[in-house]
N, C-alpha and C positions, 0 to 999 in steps of 0.2 A: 504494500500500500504506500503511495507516493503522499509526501503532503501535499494539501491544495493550498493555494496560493488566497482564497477565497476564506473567510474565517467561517462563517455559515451558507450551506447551500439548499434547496432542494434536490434530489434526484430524479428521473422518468420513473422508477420504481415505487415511489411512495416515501422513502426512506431521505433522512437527513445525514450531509455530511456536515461536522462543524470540526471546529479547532484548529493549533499550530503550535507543540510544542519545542518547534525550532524557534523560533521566534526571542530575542528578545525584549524587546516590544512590547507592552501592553496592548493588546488589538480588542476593538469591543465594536458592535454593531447591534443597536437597538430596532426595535419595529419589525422583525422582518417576520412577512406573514405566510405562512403553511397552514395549509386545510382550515382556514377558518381562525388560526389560533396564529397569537402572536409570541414571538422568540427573542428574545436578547442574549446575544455571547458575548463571554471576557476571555481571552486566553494570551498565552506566551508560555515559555518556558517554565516557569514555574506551579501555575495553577490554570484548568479552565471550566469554563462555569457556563451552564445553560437553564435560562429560565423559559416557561410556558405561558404567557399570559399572566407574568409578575410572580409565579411561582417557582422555587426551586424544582429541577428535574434533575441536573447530573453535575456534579463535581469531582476532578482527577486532581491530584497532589503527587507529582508534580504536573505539570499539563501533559494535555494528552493531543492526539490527531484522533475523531471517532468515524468512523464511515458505516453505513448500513443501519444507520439508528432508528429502529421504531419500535415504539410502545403500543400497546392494547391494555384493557384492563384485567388481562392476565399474565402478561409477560412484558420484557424489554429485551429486544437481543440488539446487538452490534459488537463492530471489530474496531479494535484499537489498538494503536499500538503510541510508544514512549522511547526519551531515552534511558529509563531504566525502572526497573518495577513502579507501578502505581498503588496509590489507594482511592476505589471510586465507591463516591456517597452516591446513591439513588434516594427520590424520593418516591415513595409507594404508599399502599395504604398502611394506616397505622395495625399493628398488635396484628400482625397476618404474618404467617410460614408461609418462606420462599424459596423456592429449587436454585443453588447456585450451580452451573454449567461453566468451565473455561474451555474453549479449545475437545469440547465434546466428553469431556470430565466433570463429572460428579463432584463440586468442591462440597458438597453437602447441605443440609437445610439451615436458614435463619428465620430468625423472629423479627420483623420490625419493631420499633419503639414506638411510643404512644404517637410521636408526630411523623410517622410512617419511616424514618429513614434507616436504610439499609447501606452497607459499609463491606465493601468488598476489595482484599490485597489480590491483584494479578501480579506476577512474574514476566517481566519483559527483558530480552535484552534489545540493545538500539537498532531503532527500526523494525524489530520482530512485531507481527501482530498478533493477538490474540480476538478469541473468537471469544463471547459472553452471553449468556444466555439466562435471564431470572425469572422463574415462572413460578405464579401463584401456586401453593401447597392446596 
């Protein structure tokens, strides 16, 4: 997966790509509208952040590149990748078990917290991507 140069896009697929963790740079783009809902990203090297319609969806520490991004309200899959391991917050529904998948791996079940967030370490090395997959229990 190459970085896009674009910090949030749409896909023909249905699927968002956002992020740039090459970046040192602060890069951020508010407004941007998909199916009806509106997106804000923050990214660069460090951290990157996407909200939905003022709400929190996904945070990587350090930032990340995400491609294939979409939600339903039973799952979240996409592929990411970093310069070196991440940790990604999703937000979900609150007090609900969720199937963790990397890379077609079992990393096992969580519990959300009262304000839905779910907290997931993937293993990267640079440029490697990984595949993520979180499905309601």
């Amino acid at each position: 997966m190459g970085v896009h140069k674009e910090i949030l896009r749409s896909m023909e697929d249905g699927t968002l790509e956002f992020g740039d963790y090459t970046s040192t740079h602060k890069g951020k783009l508010d407004n941007f509208e998909f199916e009806g809902d509106i997106y804000k990203v923050k990214t660069f090297h460090d951290v990157t952040k996407l909200e939905k319609n003022g709400m929190f969806v996904y945070e990587s520490v350090p930032g990340s590149t995400v491609t294939g991004y979409h939600a339903t309200a039973t799952e979240v899959n996409f592929q990411v990748s970093s310069f070196e391991d991440i940790q990604i917050t999703l937000e979900l529904e609150p007090n609900q078990e969720y199937e963790i998948i990397v890379n077609e791996h079992s990393a096992g079940a969580m519990l959300t917290n009262v304000s839905g967030k779910l907290t997931v370490g993937v293993e990267l090395n640079p440029g490697e991507v990984a595949s993520v997959l979180v499905k309601k229990g």
